[in-house]
MOPAC internal coordinates of N, CA, C and O (Angstrom, degrees):
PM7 1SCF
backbone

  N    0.0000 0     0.00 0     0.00 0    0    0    0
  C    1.4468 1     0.00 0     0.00 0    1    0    0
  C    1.5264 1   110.90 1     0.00 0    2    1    0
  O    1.2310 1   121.09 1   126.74 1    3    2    1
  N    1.0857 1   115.53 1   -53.26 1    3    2    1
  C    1.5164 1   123.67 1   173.78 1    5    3    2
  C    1.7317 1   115.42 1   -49.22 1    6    5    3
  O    1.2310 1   110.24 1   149.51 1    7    6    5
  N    1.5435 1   135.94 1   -30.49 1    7    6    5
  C    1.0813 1   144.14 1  -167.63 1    9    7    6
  C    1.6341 1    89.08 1   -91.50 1   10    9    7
  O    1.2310 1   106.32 1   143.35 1   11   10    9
  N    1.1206 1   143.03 1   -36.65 1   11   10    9
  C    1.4664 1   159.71 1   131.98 1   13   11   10
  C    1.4161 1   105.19 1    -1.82 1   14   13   11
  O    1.2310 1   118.91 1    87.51 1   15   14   13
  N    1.1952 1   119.68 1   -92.49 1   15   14   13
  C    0.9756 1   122.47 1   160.99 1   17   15   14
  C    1.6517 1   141.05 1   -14.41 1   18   17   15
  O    1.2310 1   131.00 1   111.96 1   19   18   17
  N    1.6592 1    96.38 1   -68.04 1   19   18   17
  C    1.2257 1   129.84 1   176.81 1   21   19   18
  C    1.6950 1    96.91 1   -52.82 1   22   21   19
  O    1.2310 1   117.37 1   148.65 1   23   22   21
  N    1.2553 1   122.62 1   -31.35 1   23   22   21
  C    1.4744 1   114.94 1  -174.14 1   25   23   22
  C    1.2387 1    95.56 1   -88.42 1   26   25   23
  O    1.2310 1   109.15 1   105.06 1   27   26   25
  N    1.1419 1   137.93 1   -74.94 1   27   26   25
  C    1.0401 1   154.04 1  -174.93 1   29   27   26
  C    1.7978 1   112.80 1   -25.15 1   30   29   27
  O    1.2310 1   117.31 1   165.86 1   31   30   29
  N    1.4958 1   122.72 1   -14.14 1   31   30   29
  C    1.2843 1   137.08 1  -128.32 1   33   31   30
  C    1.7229 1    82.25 1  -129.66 1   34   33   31
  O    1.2310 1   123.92 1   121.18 1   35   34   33
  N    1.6264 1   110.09 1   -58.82 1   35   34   33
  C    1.8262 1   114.39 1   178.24 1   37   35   34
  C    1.2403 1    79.81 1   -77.39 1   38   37   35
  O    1.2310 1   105.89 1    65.44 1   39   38   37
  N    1.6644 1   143.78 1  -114.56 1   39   38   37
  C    1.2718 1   118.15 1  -148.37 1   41   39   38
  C    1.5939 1   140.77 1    -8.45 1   42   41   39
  O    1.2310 1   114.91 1   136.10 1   43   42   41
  N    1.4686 1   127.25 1   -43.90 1   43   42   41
  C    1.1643 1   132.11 1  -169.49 1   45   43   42
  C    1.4700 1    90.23 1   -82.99 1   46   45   43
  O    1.2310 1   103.96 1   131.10 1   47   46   45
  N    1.3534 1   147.15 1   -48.90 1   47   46   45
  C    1.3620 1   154.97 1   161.47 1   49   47   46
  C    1.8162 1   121.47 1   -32.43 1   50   49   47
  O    1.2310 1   129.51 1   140.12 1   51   50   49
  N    1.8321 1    99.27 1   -39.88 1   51   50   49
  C    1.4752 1   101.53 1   173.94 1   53   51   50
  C    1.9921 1   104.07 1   -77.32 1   54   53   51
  O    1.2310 1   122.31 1   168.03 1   55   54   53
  N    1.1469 1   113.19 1   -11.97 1   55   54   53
  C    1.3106 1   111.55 1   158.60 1   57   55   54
  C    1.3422 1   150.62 1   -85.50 1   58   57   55
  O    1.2310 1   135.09 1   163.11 1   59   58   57
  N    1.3664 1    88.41 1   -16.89 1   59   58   57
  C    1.7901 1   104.35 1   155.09 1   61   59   58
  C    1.2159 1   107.25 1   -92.13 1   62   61   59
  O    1.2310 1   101.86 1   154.38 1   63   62   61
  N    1.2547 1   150.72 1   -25.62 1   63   62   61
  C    1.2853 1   146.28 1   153.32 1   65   63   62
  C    1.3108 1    96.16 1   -21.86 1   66   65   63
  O    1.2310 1   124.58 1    94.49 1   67   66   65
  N    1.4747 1   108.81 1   -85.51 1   67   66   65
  C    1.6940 1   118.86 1  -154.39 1   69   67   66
  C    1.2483 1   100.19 1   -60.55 1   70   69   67
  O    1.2310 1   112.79 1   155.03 1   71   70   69
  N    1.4358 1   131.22 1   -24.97 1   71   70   69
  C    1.8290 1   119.32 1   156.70 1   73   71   70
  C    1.1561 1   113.96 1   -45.80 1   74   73   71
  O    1.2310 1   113.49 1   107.01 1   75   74   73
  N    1.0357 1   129.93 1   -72.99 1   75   74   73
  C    1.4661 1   149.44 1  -171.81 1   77   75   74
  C    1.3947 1    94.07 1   -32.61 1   78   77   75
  O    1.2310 1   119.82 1    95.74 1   79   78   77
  N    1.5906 1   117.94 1   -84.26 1   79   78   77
  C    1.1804 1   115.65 1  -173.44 1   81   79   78
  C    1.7276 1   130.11 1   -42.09 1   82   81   79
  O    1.2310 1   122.63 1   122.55 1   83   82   81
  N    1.4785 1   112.56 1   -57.45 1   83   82   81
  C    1.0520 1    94.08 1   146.36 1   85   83   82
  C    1.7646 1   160.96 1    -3.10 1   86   85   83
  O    1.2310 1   137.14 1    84.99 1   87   86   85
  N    1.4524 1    84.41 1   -95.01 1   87   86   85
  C    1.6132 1    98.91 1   155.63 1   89   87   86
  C    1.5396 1   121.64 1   -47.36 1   90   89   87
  O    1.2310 1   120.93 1   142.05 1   91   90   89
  N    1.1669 1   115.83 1   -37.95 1   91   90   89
  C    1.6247 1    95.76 1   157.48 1   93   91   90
  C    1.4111 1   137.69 1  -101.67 1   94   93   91
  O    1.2310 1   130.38 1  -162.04 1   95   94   93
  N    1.4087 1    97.58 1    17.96 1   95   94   93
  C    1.7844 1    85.99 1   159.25 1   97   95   94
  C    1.6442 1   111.79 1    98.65 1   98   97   95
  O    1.2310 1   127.89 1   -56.86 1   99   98   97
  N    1.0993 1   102.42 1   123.14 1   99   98   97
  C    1.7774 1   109.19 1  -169.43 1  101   99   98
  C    1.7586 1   100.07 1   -61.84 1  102  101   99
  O    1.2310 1   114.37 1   132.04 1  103  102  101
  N    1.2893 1   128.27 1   -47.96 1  103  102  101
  C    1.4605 1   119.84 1  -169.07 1  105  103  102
  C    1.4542 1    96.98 1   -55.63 1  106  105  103
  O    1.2310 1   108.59 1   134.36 1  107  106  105
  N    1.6578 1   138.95 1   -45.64 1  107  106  105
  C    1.4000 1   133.26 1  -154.09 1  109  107  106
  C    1.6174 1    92.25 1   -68.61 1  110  109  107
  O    1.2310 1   125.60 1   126.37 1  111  110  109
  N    1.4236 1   106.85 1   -53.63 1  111  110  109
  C    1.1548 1   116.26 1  -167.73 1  113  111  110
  C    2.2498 1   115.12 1   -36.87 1  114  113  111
  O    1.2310 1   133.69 1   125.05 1  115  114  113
  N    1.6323 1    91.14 1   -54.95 1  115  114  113
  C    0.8362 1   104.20 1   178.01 1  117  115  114
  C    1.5398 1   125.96 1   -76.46 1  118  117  115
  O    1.2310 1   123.98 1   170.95 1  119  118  117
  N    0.7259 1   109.96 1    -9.05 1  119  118  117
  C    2.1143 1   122.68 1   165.86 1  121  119  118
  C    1.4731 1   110.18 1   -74.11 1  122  121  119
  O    1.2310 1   113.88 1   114.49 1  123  122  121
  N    0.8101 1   129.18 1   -65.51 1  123  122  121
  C    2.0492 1   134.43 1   177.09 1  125  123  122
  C    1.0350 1   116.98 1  -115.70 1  126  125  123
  O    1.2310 1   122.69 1    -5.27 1  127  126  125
  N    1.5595 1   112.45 1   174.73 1  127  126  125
  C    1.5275 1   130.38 1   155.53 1  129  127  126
  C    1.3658 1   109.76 1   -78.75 1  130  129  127
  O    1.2310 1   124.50 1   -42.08 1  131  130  129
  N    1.5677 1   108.96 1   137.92 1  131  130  129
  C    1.0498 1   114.72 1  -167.18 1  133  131  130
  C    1.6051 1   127.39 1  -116.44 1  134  133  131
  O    1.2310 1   115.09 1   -72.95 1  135  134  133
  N    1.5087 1   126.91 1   107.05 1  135  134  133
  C    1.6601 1   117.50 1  -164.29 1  137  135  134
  C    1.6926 1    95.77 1   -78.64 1  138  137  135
  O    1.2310 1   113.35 1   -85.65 1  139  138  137
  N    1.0441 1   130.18 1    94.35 1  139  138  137
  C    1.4865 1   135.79 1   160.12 1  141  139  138
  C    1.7046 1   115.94 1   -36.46 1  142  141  139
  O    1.2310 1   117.33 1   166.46 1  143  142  141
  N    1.3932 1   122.69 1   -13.54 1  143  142  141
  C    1.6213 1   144.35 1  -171.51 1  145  143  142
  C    2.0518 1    98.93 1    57.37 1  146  145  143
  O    1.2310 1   135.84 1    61.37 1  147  146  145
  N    1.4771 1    86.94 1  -118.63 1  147  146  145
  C    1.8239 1    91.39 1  -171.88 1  149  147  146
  C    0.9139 1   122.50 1  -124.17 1  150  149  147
  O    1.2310 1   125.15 1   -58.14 1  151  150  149
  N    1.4511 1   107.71 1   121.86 1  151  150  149
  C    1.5311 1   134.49 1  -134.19 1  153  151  150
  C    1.4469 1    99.84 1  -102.12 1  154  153  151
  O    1.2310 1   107.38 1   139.32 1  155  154  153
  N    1.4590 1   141.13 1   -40.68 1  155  154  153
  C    1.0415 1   163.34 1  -127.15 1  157  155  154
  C    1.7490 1   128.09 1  -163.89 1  158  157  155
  O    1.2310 1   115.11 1  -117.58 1  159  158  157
  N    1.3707 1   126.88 1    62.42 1  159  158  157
  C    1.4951 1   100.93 1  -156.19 1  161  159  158
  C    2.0474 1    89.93 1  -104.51 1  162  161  159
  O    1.2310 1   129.45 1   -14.95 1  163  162  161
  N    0.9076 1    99.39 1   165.05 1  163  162  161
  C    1.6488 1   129.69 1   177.83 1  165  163  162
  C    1.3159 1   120.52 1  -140.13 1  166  165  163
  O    1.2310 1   109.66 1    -7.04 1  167  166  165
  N    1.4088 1   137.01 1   172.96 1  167  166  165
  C    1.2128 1   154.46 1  -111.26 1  169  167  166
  C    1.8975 1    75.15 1  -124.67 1  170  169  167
  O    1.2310 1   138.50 1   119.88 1  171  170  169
  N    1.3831 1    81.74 1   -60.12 1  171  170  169
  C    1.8042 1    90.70 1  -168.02 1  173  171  170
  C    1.5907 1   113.92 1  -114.15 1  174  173  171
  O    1.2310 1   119.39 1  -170.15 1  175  174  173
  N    1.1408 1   118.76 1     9.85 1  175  174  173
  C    1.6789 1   115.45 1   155.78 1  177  175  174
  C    1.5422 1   124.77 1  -164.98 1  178  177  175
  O    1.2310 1   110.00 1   -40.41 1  179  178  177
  N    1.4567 1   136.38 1   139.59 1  179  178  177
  C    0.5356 1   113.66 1  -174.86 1  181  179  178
  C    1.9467 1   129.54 1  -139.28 1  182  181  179
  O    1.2310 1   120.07 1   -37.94 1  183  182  181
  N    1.2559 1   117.47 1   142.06 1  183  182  181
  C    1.2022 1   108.22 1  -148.90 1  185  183  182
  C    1.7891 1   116.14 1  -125.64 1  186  185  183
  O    1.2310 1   136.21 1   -41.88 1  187  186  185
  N    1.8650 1    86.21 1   138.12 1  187  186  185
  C    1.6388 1    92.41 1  -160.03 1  189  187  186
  C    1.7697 1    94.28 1   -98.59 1  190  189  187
  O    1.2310 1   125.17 1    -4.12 1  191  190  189
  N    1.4941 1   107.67 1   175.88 1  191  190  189
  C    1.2532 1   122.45 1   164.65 1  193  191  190
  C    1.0402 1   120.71 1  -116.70 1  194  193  191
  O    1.2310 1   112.24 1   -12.39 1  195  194  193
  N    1.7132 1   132.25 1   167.61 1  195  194  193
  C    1.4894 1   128.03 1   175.43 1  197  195  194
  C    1.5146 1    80.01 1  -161.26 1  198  197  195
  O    1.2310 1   127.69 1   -16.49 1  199  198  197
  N    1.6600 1   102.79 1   163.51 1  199  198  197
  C    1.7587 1   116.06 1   158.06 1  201  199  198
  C    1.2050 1   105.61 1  -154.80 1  202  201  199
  O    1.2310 1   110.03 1   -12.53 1  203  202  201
  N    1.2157 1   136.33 1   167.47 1  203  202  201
  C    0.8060 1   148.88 1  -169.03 1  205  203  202
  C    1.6392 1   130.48 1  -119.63 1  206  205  203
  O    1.2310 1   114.06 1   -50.66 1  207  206  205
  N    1.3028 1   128.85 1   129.34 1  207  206  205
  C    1.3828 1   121.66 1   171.62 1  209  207  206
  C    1.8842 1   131.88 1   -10.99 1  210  209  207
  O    1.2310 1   131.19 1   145.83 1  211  210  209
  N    1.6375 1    96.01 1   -34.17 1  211  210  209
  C    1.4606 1   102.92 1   165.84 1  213  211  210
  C    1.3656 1   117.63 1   -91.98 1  214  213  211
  O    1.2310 1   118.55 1   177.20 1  215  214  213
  N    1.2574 1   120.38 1    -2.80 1  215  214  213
  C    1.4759 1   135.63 1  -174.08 1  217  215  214
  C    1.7212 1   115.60 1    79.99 1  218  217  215
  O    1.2310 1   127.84 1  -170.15 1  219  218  217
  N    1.2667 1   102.51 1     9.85 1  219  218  217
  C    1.3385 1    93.49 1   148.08 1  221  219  218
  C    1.2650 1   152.22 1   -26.90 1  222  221  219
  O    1.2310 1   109.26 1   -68.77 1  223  222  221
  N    1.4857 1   137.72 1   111.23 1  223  222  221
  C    1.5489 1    98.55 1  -165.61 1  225  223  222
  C    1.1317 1    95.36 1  -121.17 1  226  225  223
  O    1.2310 1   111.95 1   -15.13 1  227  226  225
  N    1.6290 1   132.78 1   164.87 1  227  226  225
  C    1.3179 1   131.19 1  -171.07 1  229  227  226
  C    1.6433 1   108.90 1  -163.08 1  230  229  227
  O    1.2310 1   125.94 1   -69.79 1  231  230  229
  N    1.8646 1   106.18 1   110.21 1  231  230  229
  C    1.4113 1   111.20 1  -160.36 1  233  231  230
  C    1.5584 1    92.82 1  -109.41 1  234  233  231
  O    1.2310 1   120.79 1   -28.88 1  235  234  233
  N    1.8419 1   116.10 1   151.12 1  235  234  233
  C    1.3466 1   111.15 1  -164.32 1  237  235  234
  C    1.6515 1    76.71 1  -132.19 1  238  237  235
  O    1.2310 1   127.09 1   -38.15 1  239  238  237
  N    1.5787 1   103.97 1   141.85 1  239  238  237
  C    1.0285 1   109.05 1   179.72 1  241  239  238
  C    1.7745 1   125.42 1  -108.52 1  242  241  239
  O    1.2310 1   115.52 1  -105.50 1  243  242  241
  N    1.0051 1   126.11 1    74.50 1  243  242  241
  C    1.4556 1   127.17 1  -144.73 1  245  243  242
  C    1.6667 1   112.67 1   -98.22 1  246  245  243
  O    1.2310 1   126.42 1   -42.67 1  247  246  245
  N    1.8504 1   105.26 1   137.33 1  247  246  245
  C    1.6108 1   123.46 1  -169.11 1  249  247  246
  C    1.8041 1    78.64 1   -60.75 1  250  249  247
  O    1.2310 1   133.00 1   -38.52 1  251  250  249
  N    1.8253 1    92.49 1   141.48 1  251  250  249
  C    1.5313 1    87.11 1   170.50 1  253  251  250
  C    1.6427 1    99.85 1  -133.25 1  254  253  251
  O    1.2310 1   132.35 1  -151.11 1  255  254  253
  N    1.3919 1    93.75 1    28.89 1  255  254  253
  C    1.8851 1   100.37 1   169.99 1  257  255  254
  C    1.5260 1   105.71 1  -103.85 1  258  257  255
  O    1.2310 1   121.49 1   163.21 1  259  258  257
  N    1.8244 1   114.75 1   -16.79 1  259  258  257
  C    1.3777 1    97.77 1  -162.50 1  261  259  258
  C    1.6374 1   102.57 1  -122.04 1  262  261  259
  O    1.2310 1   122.30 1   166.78 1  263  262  261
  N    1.1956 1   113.21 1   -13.22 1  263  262  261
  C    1.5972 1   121.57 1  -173.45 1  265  263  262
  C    1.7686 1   103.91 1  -115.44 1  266  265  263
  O    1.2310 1   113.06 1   -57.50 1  267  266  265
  N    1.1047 1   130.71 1   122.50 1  267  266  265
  C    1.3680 1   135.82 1   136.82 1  269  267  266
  C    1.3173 1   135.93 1   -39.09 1  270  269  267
  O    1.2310 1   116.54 1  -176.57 1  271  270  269
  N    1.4319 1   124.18 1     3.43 1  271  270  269
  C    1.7017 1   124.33 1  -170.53 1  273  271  270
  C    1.2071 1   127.86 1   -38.85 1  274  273  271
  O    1.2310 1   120.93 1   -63.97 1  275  274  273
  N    1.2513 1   115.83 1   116.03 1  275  274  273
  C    1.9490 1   137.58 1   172.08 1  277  275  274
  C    1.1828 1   110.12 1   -39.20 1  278  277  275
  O    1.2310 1   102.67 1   -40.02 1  279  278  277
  N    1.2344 1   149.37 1   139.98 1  279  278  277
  C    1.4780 1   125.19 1   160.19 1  281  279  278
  C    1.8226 1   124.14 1   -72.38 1  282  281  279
  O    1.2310 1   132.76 1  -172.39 1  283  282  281
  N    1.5174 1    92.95 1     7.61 1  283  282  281
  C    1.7244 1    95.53 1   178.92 1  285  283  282
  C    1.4093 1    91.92 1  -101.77 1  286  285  283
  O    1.2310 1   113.70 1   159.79 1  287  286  285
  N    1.4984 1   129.53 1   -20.21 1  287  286  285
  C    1.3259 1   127.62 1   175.04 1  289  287  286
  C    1.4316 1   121.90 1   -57.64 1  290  289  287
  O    1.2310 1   117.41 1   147.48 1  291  290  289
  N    1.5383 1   122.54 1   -32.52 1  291  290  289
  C    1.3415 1   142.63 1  -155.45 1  293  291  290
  C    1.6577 1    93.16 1  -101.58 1  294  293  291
  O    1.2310 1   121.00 1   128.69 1  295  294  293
  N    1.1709 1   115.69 1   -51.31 1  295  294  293
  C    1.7394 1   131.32 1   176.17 1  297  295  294
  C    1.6896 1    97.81 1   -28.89 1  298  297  295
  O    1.2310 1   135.77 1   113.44 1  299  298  297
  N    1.4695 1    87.08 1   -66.56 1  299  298  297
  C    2.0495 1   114.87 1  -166.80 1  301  299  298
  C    1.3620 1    88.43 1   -44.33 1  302  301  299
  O    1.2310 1   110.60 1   106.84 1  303  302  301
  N    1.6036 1   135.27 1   -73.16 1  303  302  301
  C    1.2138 1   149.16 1  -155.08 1  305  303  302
  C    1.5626 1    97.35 1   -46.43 1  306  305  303
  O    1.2310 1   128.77 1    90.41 1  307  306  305
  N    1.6877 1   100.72 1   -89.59 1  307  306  305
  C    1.5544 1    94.71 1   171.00 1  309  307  306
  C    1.3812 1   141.06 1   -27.77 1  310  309  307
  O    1.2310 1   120.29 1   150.79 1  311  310  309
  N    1.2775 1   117.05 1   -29.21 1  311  310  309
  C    1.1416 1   132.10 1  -176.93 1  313  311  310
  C    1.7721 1   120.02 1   -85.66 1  314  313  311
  O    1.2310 1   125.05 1   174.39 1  315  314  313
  N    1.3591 1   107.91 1    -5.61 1  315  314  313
  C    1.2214 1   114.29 1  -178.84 1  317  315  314
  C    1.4626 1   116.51 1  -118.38 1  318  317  315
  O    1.2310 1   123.57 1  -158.46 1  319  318  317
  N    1.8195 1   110.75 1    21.54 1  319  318  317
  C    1.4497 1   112.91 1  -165.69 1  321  319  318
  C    1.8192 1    94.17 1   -89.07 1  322  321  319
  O    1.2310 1   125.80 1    -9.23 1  323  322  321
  N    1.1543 1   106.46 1   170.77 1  323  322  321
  C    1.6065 1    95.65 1  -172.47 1  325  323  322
  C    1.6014 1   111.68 1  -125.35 1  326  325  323
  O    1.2310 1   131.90 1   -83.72 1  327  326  325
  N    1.7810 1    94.64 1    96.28 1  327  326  325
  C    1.8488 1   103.83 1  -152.01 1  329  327  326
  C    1.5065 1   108.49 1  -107.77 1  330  329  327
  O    1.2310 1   130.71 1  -170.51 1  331  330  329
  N    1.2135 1    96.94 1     9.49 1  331  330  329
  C    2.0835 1   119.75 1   179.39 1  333  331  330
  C    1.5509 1    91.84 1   -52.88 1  334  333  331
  O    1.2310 1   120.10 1   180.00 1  335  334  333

């Protein structure tokens, strides 16, 4: 049930993505990569977005009982995946 969830949790998240994007507009879209921040928060995890110049999209799903994460911390992360 819990892995249930857990899907259920990036899915509803790949849909605020495509809000996000949206709402700001195909030229922004198309100028950078984009950290969308947190897309998804919960009791017990919580989950950011990023995409990328190719439109990649890439949702991180993070324990939010055991880690404190910055949102410039999560930025850094995303920002160092290697999508060349």
């Amino acid at each position: 049930m819990e892995n249930d969830l857990k899907f259920y949790m990036v899915h509803t998240s790949l849909d605020v993505v495509d809000e996000k994007i949206s709402a700001m507009g195909k030229a922004l879209v198309d100028q950078r990569e984009l950290y969308l921040g947190l897309l998804y928060p919960t009791e017990d995890y919580k989950v950011y977005g990023y995409m990328t110049k190719s439109k990649v999209k890439f949702v991180m799903v993070v324990d939010a009982s055991n880690i404190a994460f910055f949102d410039n911390e999560i930025r850094s992360m995303f920002q160092k995946l290697p999508v060349d």
